[in-house]
Backbone as a chain_set.jsonl record, in Angstrom:
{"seq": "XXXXXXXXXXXXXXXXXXXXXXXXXXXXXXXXXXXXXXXXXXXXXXXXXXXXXXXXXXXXXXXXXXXXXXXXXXXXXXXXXXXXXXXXXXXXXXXXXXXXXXXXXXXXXXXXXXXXXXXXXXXXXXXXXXXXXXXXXXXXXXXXXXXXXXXXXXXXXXXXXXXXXXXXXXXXXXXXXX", "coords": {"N": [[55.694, -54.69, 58.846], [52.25, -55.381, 58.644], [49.459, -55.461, 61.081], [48.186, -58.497, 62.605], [44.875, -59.32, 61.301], [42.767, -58.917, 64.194], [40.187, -61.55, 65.135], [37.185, -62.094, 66.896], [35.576, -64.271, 69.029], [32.158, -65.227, 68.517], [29.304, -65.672, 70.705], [26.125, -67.237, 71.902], [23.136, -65.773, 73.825], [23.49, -67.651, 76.109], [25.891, -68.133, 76.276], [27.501, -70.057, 74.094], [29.251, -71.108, 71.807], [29.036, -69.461, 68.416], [30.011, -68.838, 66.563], [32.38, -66.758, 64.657], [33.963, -63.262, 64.094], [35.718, -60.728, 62.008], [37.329, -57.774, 63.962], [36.768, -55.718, 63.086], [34.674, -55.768, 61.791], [32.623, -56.323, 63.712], [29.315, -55.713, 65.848], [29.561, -54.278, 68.956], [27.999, -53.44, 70.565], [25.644, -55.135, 70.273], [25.97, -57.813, 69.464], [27.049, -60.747, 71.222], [30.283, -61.172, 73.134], [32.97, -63.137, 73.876], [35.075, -61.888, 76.858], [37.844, -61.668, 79.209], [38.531, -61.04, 82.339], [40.892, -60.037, 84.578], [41.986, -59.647, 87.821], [44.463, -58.333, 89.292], [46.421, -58.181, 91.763], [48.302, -56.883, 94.169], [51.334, -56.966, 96.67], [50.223, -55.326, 98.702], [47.787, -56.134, 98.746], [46.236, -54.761, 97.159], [44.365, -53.546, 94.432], [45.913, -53.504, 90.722], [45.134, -51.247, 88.762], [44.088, -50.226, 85.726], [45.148, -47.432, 83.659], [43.243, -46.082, 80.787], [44.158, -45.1, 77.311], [43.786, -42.087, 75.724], [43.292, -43.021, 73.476], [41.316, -45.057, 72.78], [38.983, -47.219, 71.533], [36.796, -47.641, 72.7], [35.577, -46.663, 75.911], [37.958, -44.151, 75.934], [40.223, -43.237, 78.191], [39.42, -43.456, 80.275], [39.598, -45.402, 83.62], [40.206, -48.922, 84.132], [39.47, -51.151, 85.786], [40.365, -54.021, 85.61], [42.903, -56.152, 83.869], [42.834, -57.341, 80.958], [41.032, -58.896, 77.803], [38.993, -59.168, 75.007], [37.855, -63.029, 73.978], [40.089, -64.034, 71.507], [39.137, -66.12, 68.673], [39.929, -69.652, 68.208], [41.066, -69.452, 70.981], [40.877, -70.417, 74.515], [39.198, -69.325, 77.749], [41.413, -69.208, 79.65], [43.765, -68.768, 78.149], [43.672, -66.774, 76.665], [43.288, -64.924, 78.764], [46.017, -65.233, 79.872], [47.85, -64.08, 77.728], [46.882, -61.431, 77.443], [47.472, -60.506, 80.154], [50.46, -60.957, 79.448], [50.567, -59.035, 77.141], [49.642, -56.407, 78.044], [50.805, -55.934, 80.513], [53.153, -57.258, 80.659], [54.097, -59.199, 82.217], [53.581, -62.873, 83.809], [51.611, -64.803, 85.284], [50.286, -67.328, 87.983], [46.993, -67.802, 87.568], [43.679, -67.358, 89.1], [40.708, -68.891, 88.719], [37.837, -67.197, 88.696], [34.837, -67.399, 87.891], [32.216, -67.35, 85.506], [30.118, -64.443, 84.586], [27.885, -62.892, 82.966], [27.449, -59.591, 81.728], [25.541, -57.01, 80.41], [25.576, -53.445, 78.954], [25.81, -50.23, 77.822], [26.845, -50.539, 74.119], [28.076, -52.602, 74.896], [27.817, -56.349, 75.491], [28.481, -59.091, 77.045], [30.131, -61.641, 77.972], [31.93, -62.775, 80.271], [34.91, -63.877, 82.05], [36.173, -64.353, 85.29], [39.577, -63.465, 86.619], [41.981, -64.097, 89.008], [44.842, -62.659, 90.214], [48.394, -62.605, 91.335], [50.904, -59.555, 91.688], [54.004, -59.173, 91.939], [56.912, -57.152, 92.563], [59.046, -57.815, 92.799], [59.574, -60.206, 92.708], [58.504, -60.724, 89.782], [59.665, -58.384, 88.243], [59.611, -55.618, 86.686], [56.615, -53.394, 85.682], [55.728, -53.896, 82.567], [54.658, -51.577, 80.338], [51.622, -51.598, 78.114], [52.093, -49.235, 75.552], [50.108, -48.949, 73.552], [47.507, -49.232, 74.452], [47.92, -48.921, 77.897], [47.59, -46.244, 79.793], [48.861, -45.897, 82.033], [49.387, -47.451, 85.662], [47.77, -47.456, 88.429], [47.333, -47.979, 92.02], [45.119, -49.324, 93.695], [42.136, -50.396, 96.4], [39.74, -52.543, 96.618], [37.635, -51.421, 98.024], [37.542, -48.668, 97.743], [37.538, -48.548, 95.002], [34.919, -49.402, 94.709], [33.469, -47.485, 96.518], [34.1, -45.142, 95.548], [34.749, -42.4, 95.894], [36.364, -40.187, 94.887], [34.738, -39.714, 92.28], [35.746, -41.544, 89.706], [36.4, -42.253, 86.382], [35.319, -45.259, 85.973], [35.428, -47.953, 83.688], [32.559, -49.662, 82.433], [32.201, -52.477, 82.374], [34.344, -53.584, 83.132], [34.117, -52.898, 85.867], [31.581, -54.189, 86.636], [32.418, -56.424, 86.641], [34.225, -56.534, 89.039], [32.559, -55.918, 90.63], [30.522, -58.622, 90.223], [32.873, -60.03, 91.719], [33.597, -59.379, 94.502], [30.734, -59.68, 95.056], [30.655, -61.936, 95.35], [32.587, -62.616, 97.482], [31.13, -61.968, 99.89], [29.1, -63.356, 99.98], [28.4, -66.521, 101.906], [30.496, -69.447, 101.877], [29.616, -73.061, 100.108], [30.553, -74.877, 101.888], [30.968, -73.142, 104.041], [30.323, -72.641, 107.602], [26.76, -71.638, 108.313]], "CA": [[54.827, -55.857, 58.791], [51.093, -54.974, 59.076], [49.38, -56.401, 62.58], [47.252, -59.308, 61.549], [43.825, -59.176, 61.787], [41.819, -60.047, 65.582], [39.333, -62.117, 65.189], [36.728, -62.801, 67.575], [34.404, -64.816, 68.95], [30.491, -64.798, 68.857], [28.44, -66.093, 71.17], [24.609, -66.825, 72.065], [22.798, -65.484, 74.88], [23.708, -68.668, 76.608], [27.594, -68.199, 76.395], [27.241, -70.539, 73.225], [29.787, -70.642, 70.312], [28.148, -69.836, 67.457], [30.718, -68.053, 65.283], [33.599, -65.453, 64.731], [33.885, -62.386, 63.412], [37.055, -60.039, 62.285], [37.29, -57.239, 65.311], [36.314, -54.353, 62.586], [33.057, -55.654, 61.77], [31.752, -56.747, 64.944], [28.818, -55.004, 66.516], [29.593, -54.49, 70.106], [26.622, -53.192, 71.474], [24.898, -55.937, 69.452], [26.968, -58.904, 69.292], [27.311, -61.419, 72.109], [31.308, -62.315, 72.955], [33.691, -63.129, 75.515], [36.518, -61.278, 77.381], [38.924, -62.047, 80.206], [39.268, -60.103, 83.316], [42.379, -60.394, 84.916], [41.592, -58.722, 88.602], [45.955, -58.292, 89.7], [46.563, -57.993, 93.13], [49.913, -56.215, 94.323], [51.314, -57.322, 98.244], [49.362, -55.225, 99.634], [46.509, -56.241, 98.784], [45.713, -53.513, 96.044], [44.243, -53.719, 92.722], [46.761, -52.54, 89.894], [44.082, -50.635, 88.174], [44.815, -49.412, 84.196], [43.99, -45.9, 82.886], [43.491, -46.411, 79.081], [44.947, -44.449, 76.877], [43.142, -41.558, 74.986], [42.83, -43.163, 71.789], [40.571, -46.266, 72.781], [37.815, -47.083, 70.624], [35.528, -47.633, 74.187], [36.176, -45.949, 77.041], [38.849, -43.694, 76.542], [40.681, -42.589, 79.201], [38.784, -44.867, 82.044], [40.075, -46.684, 84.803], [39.875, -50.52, 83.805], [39.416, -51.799, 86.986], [40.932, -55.416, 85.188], [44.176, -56.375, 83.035], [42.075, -58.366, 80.152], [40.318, -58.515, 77.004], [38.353, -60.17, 73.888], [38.907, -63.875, 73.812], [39.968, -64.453, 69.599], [38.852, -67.326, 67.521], [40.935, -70.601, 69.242], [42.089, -69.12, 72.277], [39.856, -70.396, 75.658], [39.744, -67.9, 78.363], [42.683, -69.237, 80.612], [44.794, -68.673, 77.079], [43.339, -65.236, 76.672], [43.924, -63.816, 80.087], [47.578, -65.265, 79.667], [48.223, -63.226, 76.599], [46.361, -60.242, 77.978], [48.657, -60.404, 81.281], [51.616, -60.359, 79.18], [50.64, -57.665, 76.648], [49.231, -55.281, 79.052], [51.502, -55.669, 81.952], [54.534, -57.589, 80.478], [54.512, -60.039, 83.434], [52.68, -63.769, 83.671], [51.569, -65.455, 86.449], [48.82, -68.126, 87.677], [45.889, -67.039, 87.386], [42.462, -68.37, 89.691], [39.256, -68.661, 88.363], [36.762, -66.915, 89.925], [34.039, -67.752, 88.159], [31.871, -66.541, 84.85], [29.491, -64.079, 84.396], [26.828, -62.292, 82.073], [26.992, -58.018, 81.318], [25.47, -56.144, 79.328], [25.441, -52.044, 79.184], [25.333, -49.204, 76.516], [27.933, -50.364, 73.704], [28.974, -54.133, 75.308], [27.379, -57.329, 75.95], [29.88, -59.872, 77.226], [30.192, -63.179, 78.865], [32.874, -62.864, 81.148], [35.677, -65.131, 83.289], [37.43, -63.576, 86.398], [40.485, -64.368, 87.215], [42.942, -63.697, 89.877], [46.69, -63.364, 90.457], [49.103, -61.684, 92.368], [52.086, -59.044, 91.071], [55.327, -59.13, 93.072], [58.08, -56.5, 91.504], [60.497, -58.352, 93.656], [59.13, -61.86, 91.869], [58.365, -60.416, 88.507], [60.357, -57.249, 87.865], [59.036, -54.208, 86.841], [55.947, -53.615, 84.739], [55.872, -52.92, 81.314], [53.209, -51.684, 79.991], [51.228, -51.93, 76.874], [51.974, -48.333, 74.984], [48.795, -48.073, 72.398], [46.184, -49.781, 75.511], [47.916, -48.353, 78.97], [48.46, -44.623, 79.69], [49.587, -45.426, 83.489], [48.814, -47.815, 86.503], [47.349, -47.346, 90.074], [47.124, -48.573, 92.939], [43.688, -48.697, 94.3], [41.76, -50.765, 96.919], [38.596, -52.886, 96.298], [36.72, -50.804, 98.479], [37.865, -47.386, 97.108], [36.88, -48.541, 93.953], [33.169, -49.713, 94.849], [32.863, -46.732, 96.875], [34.557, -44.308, 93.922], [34.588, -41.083, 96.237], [36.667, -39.233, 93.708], [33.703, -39.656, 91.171], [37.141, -41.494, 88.672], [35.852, -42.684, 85.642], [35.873, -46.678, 85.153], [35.115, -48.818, 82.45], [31.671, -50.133, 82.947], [32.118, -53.785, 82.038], [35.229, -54.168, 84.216], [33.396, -52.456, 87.229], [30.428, -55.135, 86.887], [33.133, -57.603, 86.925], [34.521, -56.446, 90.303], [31.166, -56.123, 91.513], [30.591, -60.058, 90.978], [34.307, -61.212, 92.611], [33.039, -58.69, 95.253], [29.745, -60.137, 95.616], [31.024, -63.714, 95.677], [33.459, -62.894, 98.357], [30.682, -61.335, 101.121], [28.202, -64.68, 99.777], [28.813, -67.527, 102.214], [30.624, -70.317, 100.701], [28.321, -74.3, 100.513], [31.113, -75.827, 103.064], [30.816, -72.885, 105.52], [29.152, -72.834, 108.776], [25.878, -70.666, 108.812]], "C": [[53.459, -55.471, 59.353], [50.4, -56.36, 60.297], [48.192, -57.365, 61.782], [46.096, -59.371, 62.651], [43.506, -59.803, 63.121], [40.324, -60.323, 64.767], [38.953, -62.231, 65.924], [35.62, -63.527, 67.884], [33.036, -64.448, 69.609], [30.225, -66.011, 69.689], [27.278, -66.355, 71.385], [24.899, -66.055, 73.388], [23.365, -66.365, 75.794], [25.182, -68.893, 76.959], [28.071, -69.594, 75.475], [28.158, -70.656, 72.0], [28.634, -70.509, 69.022], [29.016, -68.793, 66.125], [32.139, -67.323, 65.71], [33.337, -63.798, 63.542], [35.046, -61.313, 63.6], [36.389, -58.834, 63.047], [36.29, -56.226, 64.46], [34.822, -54.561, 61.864], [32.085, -56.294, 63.014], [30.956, -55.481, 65.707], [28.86, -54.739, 68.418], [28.403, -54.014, 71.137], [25.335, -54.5, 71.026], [25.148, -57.622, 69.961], [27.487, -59.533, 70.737], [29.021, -61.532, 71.94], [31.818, -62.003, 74.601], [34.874, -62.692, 75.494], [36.545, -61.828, 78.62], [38.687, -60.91, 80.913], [40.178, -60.766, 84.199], [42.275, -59.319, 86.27], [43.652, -59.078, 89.409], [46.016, -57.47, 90.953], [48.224, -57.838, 93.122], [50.469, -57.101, 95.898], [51.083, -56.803, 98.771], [47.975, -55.753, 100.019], [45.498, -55.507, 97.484], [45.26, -54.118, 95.075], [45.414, -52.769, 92.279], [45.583, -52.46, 88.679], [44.794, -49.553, 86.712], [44.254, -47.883, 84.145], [44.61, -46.499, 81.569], [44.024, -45.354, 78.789], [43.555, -43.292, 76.032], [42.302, -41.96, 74.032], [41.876, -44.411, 71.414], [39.507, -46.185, 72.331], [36.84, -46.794, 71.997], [36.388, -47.236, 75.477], [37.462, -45.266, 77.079], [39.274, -43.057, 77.564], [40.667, -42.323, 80.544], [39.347, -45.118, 82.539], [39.384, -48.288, 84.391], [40.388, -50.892, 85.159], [40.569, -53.538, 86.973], [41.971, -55.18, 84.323], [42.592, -57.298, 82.136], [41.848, -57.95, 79.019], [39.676, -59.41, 76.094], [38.739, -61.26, 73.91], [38.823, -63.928, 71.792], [39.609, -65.894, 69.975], [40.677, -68.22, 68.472], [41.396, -70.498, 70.167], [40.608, -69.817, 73.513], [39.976, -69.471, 76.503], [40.862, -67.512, 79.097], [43.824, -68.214, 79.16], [44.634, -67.493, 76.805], [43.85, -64.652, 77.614], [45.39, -64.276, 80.184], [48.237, -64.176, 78.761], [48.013, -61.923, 76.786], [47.464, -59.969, 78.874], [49.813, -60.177, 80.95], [51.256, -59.193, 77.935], [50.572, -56.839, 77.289], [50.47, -54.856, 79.883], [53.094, -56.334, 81.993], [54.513, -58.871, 82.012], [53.34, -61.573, 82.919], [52.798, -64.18, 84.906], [50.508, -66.569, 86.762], [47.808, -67.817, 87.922], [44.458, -68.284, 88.134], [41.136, -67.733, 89.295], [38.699, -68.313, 89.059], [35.042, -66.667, 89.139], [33.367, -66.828, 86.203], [30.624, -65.763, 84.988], [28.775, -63.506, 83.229], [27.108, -60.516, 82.199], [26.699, -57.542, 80.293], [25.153, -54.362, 79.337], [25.421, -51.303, 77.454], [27.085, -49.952, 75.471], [28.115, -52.154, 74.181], [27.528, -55.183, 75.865], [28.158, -59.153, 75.493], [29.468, -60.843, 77.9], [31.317, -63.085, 79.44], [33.655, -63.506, 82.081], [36.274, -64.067, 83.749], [38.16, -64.284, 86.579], [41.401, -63.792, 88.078], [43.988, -63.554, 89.93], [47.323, -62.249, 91.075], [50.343, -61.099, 91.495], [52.871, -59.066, 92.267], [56.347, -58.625, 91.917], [59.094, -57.274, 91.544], [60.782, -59.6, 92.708], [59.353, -61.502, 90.404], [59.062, -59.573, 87.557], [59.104, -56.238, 87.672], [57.687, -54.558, 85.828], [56.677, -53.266, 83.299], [54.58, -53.104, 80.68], [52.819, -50.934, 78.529], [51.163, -50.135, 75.933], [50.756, -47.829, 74.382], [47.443, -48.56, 73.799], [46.332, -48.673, 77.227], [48.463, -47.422, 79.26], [49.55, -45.343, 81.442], [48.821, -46.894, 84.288], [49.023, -47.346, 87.43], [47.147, -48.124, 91.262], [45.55, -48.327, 93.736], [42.972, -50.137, 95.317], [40.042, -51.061, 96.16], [37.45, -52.018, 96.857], [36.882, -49.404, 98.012], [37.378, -46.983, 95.631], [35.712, -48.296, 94.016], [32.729, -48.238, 95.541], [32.764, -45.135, 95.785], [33.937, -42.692, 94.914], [35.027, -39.68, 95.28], [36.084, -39.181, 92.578], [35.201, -39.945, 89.749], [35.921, -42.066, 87.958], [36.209, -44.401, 85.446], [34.722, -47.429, 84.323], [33.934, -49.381, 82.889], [31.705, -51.666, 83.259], [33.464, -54.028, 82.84], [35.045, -53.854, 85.822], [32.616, -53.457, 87.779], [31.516, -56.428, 87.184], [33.723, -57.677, 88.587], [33.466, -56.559, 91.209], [30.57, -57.223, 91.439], [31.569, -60.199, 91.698], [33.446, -60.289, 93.486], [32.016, -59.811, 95.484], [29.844, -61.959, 96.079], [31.913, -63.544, 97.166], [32.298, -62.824, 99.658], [29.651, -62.931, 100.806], [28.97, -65.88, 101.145], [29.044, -68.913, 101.347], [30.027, -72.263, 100.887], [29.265, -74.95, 101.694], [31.063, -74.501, 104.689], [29.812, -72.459, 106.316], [27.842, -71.433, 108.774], [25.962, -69.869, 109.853]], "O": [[53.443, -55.217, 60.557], [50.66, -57.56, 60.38], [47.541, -57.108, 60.769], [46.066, -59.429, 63.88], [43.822, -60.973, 63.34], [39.634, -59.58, 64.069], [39.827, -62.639, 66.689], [34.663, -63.496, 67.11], [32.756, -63.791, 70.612], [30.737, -67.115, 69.5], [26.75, -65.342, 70.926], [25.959, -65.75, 73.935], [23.974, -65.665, 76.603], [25.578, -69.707, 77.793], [28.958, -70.276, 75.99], [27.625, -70.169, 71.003], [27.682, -71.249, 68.775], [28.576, -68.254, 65.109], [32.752, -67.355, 66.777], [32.659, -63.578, 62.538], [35.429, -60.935, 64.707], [35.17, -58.686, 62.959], [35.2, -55.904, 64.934], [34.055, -53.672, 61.495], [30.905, -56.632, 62.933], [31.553, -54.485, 66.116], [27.893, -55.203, 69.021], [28.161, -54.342, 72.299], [24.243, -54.567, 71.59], [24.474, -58.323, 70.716], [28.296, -58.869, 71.384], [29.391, -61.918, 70.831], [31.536, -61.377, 75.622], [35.692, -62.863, 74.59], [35.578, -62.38, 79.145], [38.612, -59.826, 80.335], [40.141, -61.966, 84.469], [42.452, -58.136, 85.977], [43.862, -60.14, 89.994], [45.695, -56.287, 91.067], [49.081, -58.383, 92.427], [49.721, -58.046, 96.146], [51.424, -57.142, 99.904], [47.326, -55.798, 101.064], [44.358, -55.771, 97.104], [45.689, -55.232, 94.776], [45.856, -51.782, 92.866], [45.248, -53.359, 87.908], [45.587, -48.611, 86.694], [43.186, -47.404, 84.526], [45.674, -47.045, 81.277], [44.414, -44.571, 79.655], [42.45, -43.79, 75.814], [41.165, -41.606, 73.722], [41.633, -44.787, 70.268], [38.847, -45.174, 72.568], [36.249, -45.726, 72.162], [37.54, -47.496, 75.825], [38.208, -45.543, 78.018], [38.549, -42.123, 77.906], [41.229, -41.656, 81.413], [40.349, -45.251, 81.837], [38.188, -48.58, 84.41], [41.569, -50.907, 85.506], [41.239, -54.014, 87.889], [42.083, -54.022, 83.922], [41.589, -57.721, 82.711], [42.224, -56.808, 78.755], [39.803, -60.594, 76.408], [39.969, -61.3, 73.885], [37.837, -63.873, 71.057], [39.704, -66.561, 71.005], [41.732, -67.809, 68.957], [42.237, -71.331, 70.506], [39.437, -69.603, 73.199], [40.829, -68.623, 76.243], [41.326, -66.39, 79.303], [44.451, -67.178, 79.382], [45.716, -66.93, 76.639], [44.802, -63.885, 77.47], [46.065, -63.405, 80.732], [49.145, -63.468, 79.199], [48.864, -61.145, 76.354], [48.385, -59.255, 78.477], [50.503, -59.429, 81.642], [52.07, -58.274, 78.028], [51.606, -56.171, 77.294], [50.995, -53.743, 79.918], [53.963, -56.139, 82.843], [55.595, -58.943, 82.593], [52.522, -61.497, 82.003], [53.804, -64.03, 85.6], [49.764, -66.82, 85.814], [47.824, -67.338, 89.056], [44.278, -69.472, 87.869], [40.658, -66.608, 89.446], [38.73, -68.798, 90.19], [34.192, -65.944, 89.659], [34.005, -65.876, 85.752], [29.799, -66.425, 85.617], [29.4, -63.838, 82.222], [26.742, -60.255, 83.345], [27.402, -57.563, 79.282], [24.129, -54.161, 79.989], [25.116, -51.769, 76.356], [28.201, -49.884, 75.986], [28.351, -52.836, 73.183], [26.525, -54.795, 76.464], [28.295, -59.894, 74.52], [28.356, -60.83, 78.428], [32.061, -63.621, 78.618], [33.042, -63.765, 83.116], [36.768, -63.123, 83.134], [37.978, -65.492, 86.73], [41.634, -62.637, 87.72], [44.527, -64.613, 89.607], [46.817, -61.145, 91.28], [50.864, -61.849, 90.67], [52.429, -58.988, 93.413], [56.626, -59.179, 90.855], [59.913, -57.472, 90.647], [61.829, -59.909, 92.139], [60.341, -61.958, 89.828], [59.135, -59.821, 86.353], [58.04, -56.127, 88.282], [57.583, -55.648, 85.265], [57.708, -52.656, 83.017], [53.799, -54.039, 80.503], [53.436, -50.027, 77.97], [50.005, -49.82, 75.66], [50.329, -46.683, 74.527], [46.416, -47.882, 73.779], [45.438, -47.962, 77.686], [49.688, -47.355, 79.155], [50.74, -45.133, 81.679], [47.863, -47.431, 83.733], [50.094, -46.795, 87.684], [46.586, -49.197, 91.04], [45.091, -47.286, 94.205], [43.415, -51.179, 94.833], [39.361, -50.285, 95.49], [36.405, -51.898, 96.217], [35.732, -48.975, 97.917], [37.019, -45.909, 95.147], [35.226, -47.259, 93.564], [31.655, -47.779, 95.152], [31.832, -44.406, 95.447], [32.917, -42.067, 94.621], [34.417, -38.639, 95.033], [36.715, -38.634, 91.674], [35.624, -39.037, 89.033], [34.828, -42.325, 88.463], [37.225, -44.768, 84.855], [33.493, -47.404, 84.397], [34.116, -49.767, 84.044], [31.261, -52.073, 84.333], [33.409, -55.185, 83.256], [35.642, -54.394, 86.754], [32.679, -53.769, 88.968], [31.232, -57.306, 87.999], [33.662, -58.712, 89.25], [33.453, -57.144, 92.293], [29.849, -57.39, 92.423], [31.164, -60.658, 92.766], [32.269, -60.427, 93.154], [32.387, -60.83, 96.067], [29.274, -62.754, 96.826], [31.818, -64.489, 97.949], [32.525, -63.66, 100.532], [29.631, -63.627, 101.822], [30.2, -65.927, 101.163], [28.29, -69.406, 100.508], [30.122, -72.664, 102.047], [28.627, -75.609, 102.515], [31.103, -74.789, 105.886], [28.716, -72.02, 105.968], [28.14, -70.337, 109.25], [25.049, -69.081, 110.102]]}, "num_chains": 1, "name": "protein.A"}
């Protein structure tokens, strides 16, 4: 049974519907849309950080800092990063907004939702993970990332995403005390 086409959606500058388009003619360095990040926290505290797989059109063989991806045509982003969470990682869980943003770099320009959630093996079972998308996961710390001593390679557009939740967390928030 051949996989049926993704569709996704266009955006303005503005984070705007203003269309769709099937996956294989979309310009991505061009072309406004939106993806999901899915930032998965372990009990320690960790990020569970992807390596892609070789064969990825963008970034092979990166560190994706996030579980996520494209939202298609009818999906909103909660419904995206659900679907993402279980392709990728085989698990679901609830997921907390943390907020959207704007990136754009060489190749991508995205509108972006973060979202949060926690893995528990104990809770969830084991992973399973997405064969043609994830070679492997890691365990890695928010700060290990940002500081990236081992010069690893990650995904640009899921980096910028850590680097808002990041920057939102050190921001004081409007109810607390100066």
């Amino acid at each position: 049974m051949p996989d049926i086409e993704e569709v996704i959606i266009l955006v303005d500058k503005s984070n705007k519907i203003i269309g769709d388009i099937p996956r294989r003619l979309m310009n991505f360095g061009k072309d406004y849309h939106r993806v999901t990040y899915i930032l998965v926290f372990n009990t320690k505290g960790n990020l569970l950080v992807q390596k892609r797989t070789d064969d990825k059109a963008f970034c092979p063989g990166y560190f994706g800092v996030s579980t996520g991806g494209v939202v298609e045509k009818g999906e909103s982003y909660i419904d995206s990063a659900h679907r993402e969470l279980q392709e990728e990682l085989g698990f679901d869980a609830p997921l907390e907004s943390q907020g959207v943003f704007l990136t754009e770099g060489e190749g991508f320009k995205i509108w972006g939702k973060i979202f949060t959630c926690h893995y528990d093996e104990k809770a969830h079972g084991a992973l399973t993970l997405q064969p043609k998308e994830v070679a492997s996961v890691h365990e890695m710390s928010i700060d290990s990332i940002l500081k990236n001593p081992d010069n690893l390679l990650f995904t640009p557009d899921s980096l910028s995403a850590l680097q808002h939740y990041a920057d939102q967390l050190t921001q004081p928030q409007p109810d607390d005390p100066l």
